[in-house]
C-alpha positions, 0 to 999 in steps of 0.5 A: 214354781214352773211346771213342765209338762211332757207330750208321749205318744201311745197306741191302744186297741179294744174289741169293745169300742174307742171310748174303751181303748182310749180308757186302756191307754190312759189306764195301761201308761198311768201304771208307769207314768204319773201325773197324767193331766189330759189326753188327746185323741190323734187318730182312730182306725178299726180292724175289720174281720170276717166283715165285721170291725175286729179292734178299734185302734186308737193313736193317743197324745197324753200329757203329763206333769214331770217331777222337776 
């Protein structure tokens, strides 16, 4: 049997760092989505308050197995 995979695209922000906003998108879409099978860093971006970087923002691809 075939697999089919589909491509979502997501965007996730932390106070922390990358590595954990990527870590809340992956974790935040798999409540809803099953199946997630890798996820690809798009783009990174940071907010900046007061001087001081606020969020770091990230704009994820996640790849997921769908039931057929």
């Amino acid at each position: 049997m075939s697999k089919v995979l589909k491509v979502i695209e997501v965007l996730s922000e932390s106070s922390e760092s990358y590595e954990d906003a990527i870590k809340n998108a992956v974790e935040s879409t798999a409540k809803s989505v099953r199946h997630i099978r890798s996820v690809y860093i798009n783009e990174q971006s940071a907010t900046v308050k007061d001087g001081k970087v606020d969020k770091f923002r990230v704009n994820v691809k996640l790849t997921f197995e769908v039931d057929v």
